[in-house]
C-alpha positions as CSV (number, residue, x, y, z in Angstrom):
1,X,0.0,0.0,0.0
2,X,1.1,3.2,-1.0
3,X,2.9,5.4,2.3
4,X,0.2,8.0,0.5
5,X,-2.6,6.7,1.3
6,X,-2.0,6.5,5.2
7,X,-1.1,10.5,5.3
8,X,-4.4,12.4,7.0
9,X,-6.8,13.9,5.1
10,X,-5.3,12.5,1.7
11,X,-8.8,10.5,1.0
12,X,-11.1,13.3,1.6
13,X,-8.7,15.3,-1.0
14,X,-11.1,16.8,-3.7
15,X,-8.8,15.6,-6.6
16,X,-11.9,17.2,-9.3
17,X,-11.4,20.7,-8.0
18,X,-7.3,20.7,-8.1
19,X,-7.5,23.3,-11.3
20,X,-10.4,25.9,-10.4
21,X,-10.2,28.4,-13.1
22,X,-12.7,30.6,-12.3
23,X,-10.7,31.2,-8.9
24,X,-7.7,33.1,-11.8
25,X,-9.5,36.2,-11.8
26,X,-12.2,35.9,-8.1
27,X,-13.5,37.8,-6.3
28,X,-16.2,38.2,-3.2
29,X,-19.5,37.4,-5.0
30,X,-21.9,40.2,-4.2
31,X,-25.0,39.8,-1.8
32,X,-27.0,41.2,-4.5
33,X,-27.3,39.9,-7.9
34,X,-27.1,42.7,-10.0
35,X,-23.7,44.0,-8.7
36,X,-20.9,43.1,-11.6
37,X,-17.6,42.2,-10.4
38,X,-15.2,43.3,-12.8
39,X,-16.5,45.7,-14.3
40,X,-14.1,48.8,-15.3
41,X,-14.7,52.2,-15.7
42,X,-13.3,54.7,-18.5
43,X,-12.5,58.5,-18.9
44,X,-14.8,60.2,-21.2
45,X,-13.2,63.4,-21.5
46,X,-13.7,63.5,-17.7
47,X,-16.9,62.0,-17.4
48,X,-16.5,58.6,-15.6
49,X,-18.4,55.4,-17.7
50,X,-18.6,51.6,-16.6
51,X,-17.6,49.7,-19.5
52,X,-20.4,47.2,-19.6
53,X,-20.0,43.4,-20.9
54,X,-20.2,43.5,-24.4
55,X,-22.6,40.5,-24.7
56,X,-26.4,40.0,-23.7
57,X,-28.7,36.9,-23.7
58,X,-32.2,37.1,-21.7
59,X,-34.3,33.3,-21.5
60,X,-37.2,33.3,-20.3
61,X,-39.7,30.3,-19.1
62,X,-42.2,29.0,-17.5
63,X,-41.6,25.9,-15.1
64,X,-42.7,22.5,-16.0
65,X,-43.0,21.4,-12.2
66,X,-46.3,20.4,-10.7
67,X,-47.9,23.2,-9.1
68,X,-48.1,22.7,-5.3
69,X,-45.8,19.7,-5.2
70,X,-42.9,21.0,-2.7
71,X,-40.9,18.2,-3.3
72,X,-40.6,18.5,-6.8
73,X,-39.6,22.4,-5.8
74,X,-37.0,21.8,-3.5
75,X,-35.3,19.2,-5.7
76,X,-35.1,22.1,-8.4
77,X,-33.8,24.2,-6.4
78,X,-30.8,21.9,-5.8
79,X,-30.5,21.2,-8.9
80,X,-30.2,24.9,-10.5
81,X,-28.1,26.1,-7.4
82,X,-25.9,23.1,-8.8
83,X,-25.6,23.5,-11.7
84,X,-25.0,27.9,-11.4
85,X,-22.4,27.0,-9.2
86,X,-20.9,24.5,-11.9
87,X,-20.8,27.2,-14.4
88,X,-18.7,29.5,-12.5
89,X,-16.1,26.9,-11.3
90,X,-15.4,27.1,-14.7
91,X,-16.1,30.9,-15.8
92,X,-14.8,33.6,-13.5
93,X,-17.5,36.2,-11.9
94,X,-16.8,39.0,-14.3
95,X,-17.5,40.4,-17.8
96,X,-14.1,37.9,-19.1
97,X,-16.1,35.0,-18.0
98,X,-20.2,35.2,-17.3
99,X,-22.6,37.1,-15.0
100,X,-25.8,35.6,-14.3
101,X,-28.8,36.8,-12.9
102,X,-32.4,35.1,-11.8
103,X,-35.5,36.7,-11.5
104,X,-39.0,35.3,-10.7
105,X,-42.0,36.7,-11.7
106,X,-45.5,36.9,-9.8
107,X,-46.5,33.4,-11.3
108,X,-43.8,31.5,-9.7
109,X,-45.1,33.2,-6.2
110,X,-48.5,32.6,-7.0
111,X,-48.3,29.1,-8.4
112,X,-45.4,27.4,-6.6
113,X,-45.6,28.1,-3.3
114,X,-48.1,28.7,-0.6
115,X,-49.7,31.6,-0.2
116,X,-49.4,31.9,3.6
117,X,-45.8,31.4,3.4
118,X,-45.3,34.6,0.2
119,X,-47.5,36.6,2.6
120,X,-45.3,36.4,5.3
121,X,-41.8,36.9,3.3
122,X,-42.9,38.7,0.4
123,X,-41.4,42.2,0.3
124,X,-44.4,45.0,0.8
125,X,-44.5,48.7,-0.3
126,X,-44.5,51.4,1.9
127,X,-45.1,54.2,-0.5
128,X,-47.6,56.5,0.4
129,X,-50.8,55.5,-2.3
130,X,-49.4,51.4,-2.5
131,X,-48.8,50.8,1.8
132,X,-48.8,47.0,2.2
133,X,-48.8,46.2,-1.1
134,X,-46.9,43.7,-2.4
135,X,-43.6,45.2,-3.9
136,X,-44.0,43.3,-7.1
137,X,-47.3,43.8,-9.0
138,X,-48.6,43.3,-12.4
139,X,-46.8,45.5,-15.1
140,X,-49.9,47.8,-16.8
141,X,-49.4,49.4,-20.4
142,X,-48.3,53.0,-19.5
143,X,-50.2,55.8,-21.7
144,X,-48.1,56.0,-24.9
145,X,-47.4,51.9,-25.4
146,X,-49.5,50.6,-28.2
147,X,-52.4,48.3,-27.0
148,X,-51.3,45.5,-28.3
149,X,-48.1,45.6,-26.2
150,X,-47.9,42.5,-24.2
151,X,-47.7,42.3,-20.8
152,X,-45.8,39.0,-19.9
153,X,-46.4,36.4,-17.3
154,X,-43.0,34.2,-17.0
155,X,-42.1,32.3,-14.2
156,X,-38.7,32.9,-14.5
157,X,-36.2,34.7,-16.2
158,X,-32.0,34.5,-16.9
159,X,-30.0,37.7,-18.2
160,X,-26.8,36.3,-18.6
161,X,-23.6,38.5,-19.5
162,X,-20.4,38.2,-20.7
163,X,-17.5,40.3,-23.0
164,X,-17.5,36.9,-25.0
165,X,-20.1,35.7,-26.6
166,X,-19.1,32.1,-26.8
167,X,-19.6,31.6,-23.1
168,X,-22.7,32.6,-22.8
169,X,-23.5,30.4,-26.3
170,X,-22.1,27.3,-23.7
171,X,-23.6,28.5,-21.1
172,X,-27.2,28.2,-22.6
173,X,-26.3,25.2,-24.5
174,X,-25.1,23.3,-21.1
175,X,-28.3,24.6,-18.9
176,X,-30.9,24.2,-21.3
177,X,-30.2,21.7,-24.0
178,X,-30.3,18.0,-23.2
179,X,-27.1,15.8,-24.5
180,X,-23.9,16.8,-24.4
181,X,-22.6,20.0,-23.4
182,X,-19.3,22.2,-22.7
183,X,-18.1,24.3,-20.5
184,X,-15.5,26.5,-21.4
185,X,-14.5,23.4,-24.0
186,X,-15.0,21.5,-20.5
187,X,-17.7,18.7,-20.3
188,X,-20.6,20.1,-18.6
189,X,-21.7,17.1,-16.1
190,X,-24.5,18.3,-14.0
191,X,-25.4,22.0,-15.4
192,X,-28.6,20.7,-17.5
193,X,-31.4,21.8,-15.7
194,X,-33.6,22.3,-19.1
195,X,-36.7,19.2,-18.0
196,X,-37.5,22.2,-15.7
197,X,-38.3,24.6,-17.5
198,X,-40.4,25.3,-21.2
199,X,-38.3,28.0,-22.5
200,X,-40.9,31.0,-23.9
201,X,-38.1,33.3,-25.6
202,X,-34.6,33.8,-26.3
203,X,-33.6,37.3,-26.3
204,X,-29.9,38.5,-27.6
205,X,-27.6,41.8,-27.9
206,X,-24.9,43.6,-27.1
207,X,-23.8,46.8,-25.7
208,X,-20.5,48.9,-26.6
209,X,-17.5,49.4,-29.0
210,X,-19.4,50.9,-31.5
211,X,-21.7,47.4,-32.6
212,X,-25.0,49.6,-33.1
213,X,-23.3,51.6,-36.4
214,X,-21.7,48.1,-37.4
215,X,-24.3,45.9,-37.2
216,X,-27.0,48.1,-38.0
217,X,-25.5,49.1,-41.2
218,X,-24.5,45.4,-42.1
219,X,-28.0,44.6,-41.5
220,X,-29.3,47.3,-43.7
221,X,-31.3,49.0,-40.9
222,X,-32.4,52.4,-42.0
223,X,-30.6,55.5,-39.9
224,X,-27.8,53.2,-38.9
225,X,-25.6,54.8,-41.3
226,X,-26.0,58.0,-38.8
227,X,-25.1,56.6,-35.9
228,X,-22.2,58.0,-34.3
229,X,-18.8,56.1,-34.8
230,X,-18.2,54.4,-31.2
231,X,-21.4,54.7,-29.9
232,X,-22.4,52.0,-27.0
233,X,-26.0,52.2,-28.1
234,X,-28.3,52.9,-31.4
235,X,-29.5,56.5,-30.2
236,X,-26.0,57.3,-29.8
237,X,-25.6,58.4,-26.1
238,X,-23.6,56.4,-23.6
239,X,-25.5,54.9,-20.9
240,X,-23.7,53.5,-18.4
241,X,-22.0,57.0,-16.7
242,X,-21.4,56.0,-13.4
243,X,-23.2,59.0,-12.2
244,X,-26.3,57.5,-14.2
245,X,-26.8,54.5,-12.6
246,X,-27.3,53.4,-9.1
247,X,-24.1,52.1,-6.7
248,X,-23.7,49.5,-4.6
249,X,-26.7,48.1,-3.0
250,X,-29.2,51.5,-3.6
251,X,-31.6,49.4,-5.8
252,X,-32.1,47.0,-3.3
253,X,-35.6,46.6,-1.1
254,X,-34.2,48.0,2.3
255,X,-31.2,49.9,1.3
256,X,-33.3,53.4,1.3
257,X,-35.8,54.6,3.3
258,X,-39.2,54.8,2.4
259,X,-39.7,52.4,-0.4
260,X,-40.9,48.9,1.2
261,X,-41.0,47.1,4.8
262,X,-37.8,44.8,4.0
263,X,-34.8,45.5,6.8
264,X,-31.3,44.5,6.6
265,X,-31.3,41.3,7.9
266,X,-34.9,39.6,5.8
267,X,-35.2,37.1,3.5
268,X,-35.3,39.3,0.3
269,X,-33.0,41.9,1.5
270,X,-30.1,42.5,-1.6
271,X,-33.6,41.5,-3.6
272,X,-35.0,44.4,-5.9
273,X,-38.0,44.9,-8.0
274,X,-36.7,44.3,-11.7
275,X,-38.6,45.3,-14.9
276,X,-37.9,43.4,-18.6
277,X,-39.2,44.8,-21.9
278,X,-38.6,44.8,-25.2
279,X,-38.7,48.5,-27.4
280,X,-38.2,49.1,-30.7
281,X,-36.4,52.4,-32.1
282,X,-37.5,54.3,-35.3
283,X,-33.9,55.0,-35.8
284,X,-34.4,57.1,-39.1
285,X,-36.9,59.1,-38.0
286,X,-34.6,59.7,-34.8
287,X,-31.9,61.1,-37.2
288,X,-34.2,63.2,-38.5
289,X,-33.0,65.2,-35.5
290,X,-30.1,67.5,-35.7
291,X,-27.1,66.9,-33.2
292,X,-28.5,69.8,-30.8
293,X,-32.1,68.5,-31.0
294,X,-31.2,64.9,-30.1
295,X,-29.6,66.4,-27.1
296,X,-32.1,68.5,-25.9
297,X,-34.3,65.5,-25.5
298,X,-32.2,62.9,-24.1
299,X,-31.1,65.4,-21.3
300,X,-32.4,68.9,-21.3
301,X,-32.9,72.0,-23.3
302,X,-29.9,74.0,-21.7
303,X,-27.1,71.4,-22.8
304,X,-24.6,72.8,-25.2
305,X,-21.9,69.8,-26.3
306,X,-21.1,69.3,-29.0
307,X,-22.1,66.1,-31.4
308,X,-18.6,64.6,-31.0
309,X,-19.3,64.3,-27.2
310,X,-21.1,61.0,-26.4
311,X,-21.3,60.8,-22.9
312,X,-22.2,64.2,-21.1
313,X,-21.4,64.8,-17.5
314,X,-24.3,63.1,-15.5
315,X,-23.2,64.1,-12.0
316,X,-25.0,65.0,-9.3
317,X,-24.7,68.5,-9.9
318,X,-26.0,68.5,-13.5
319,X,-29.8,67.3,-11.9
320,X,-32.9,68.7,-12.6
321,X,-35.4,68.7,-10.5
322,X,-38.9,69.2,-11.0
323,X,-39.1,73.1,-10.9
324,X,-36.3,73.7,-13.7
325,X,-37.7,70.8,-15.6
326,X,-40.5,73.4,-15.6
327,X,-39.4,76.4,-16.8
328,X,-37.3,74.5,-19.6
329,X,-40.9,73.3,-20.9
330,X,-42.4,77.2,-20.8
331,X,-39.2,78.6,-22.3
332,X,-38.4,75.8,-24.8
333,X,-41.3,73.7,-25.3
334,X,-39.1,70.4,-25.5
335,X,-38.7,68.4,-22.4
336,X,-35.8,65.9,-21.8
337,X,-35.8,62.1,-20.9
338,X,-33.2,62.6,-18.0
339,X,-35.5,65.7,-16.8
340,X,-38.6,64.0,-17.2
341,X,-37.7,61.3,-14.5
342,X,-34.6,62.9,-12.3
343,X,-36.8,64.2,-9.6
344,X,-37.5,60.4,-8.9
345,X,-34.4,58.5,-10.0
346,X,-32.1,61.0,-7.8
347,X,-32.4,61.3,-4.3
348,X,-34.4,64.7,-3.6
349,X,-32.6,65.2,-0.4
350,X,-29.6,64.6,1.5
351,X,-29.9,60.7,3.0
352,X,-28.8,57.8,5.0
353,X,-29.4,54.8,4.2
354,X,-30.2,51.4,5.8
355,X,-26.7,50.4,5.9
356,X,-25.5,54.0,7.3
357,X,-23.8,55.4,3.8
358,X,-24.8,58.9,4.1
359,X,-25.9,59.9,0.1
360,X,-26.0,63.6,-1.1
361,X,-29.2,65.1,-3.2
362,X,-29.2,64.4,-6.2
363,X,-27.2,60.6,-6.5
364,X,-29.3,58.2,-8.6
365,X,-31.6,55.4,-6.8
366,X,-31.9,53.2,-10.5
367,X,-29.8,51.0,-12.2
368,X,-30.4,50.7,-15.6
369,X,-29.2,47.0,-17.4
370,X,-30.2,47.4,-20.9
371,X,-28.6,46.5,-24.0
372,X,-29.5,46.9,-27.7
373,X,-31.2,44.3,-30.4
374,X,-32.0,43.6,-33.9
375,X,-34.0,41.0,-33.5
376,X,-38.2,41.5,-34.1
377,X,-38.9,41.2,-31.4
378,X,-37.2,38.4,-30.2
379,X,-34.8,35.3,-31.7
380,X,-37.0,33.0,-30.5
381,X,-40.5,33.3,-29.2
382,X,-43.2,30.6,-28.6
383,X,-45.6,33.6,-29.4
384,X,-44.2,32.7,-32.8
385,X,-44.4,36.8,-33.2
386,X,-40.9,37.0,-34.8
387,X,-40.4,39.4,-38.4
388,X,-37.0,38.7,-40.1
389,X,-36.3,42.0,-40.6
390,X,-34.2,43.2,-38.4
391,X,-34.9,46.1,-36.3
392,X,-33.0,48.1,-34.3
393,X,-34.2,48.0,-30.7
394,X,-33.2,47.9,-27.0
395,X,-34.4,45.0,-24.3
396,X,-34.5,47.0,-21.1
397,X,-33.6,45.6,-17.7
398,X,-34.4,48.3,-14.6
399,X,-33.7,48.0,-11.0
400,X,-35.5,49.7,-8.2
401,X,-36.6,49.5,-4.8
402,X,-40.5,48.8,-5.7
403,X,-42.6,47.7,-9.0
404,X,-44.7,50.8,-7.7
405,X,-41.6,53.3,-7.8
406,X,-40.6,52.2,-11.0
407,X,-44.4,52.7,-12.2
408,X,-44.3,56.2,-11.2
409,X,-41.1,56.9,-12.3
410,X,-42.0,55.6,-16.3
411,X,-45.0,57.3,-16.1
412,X,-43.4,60.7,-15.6
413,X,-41.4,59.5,-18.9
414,X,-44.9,59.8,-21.0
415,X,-45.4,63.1,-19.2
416,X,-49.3,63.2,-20.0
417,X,-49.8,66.0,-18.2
418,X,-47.2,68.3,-19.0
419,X,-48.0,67.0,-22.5
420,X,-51.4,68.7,-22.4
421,X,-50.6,71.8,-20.0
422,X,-48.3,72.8,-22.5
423,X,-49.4,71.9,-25.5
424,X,-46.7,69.7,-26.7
425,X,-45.9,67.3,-29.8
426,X,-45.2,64.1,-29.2
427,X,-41.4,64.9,-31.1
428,X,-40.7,67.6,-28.0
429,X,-41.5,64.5,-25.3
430,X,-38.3,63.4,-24.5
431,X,-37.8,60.7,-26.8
432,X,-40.9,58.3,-26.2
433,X,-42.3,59.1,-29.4
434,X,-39.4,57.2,-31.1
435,X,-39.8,54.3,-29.3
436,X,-42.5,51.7,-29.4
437,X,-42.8,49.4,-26.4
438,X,-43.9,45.5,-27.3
439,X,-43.3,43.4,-24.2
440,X,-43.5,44.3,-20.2
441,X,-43.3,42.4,-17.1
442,X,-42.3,43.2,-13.3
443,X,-40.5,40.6,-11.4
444,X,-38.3,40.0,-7.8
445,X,-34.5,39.7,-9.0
446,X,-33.8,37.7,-5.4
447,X,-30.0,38.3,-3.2
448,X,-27.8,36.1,-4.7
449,X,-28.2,33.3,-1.7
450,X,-31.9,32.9,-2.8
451,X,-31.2,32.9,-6.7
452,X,-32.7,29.5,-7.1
453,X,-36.0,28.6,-6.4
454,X,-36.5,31.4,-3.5
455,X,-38.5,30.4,-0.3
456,X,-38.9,26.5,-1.7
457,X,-36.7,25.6,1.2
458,X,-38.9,27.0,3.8
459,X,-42.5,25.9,5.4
């Protein structure tokens, strides 16, 4: 007998695990799940801009598990905790190897679990108008979507991320696609998860390094040819300034006052309410636009850069708040999409939050996740309501404390009433009338502890 085998510990030695490769680049997975590790930031002629993963794919489903059964729950939820932790022992946690988030919408609560157990865990809204609500409600058509916008009902939905679009290729291919798989040119071994699930669409795009002018044009979308050189996204702005979107854990349920009943230490806390749709973009008839005029209404009427500048300062100092946004709309007549909505996205006043951080006026509350498309609406749809023709669009992924904040704060974006107290085209709305909305739904994007299958261990 080997002298080896008698040395302690040597046959409890996890020979599978020697090479761990997504340990090359780790680091201290989030609470939350819509934190990205890894992610840089660049100078933009002194603006500050996260360089986003360059890849997008959303999946969306509905579960093929008894309703009722727990059993059948809790196995699934060992199963897809599994086989997420499979993927990244072989990806890293970062835009080099994959970011994956799970949300759950209403139907999962509603169906899967009992209701006396969701009524005691479920996060509730403490905004004044929606008290004891449940954080998460139905998404509604706001007042400029066309009525034959769909408003979805999946039980669950994936948004997985990457700067290579291979992994996330493997990544789909190994969780959803029975037979053999790869990982990372690895064999997947228990990552397939897909008898779970009856996948409704598959949704794909990208974000950054100038795709929208590249792949619009090689697609022969009218107005590509117009978008600026670089440009992260078709309309030609940046959007990820770091002063535009949340930090930290500021979307989450509890991190700010005011917004639900969820404290630091619940179940759902590091959870946030997540909304998913699909728009479309008349880019030529955007284009239309001069350089000045495209400005004006993606920020505000006072803005002066010039067309080569991309990403404008969003800091907290360049805010508008509801009594400027005003005047801008009795001097001008045009009305911005940041103006439209600051006055809810930024803080309106000096605050501490749950955690302690002490936030000045003005720091934005919403995290913004969305990344453009060509496909019509979708690449794959059991609707069956895909047009070949490629489109130029975006699929929009928003975080926020409460489904009820974020339905205030995109209802300020249609601006009905300053629409008819001033007397205002829909061109001069911020840009909603260059946009046409065709899928919606609200969901809980759970901490990252409770990613699969929340609450199916309990009760």
């Amino acid at each position: 007998m080997s002298a080896a085998v008698d040395q302690p510990g040597v046959a409890d030695f996890d020979w599978s695990g020697v090479v761990d490769y997504s340990k090359r680049n780790w680091a201290e997975p989030p609470k939350t799940q819509y934190e990205l590790p890894g992610v840089t930031v660049e100078d933009h002629l002194g603006v500050p801009v996260a360089v986003v993963p360059l890849w997008h794919s959303v999946v969306t489903a509905t579960l093929t598990l008894p309703a009722g059964d727990r059993e059948a729950l809790r196995s699934a939820q060992r199963r897809l905790a599994a086989a997420l932790a499979e993927v990244e022992r072989v990806y890293p946690l970062n835009p080099g190897g994959i970011l994956t988030q799970v949300a759950y919408g209403l139907s999962y609560f509603r169906n899967f679990l009992p209701k006396a157990l969701v009524d005691e865990h479920f996060p509730k809204s403490t905004l004044a108008g929606s008290e004891g609500e449940p954080a998460i409600i139905d998404s509604i058509r706001f007042p400029k979507d066309p009525q034959d916008a769909q408003l979805e009902d999946n039980d669950i939905v994936f948004h997985f991320k990457s700067d290579y679009r291979g992994h996330i290729e493997q990544v789909i291919g190994a969780l959803f696609r029975p037979g053999e798989q790869v990982l990372n040119g690895l064999p997947a071994e228990n990552a397939y998860v897909g008898d779970l699930f009856t996948i409704t669409s598959l949704r794909h795009g990208f974000a950054g390094h100038g795709l929208p002018k590249v792949i619009g044009q090689r697609l022969g979308i009218p107005g590509a040819e117009h978008v600026p050189d670089g440009a992260m996204l078709f309309m030609g702005f940046s959007s990820s300034h770091v002063h535009g979107l949340a930090q930290g854990n500021l979307p989450s349920f509890e991190t700010l006052p005011g917004y639900t009943d969820v404290t630091v230490d619940d179940y759902f806390a590091g959870g946030t309410a997540m909304h998913l749709s699909r728009i479309g973009i008349d880019l030529a008839k955007w284009y239309e636009l001069g350089s000045k005029d495209r400005l004006s209404r993606v920020f505000h009427p006072r803005r002066t850069e010039g067309a080569e500048v991309l990403s404008p300062d969003q800091s907290p100092a360049t805010v508008t708040f509801e009594e400027q946004r005003d005047r801008d709309v009795a001097e001008t007549g045009v009305i911005g999409h940041n103006e439209q909505m600051q006055f809810l996205s930024r803080l309106s006043e000096d605050t501490t939050t749950a955690y302690g951080e002490k936030l000045p006026r003005g720091t934005v509350m919403f995290l913004r996740q969305d990344f453009n498309t060509v496909e019509n609406p979708f690449a794959f749809s059991s609707a069956g309501r895909i047009d070949p023709t490629p489109r130029a669009g975006v699929h929009f992924v928003g975080m926020g404390p409460s489904a009820q904040y974020y339905e205030k704060l995109r209802l300020q974006m249609d601006s009905v009433d300053h629409q008819k107290r001033y007397n205002m085209p829909d061109a001069n709305l911020g840009f909603t009338g260059f946009l046409q909305t065709t899928h919606r739904q609200n969901l809980l994007l759970p901490p990252r502890a409770h990613r699969s299958f929340p609450l199916a261990e309990l009760g």
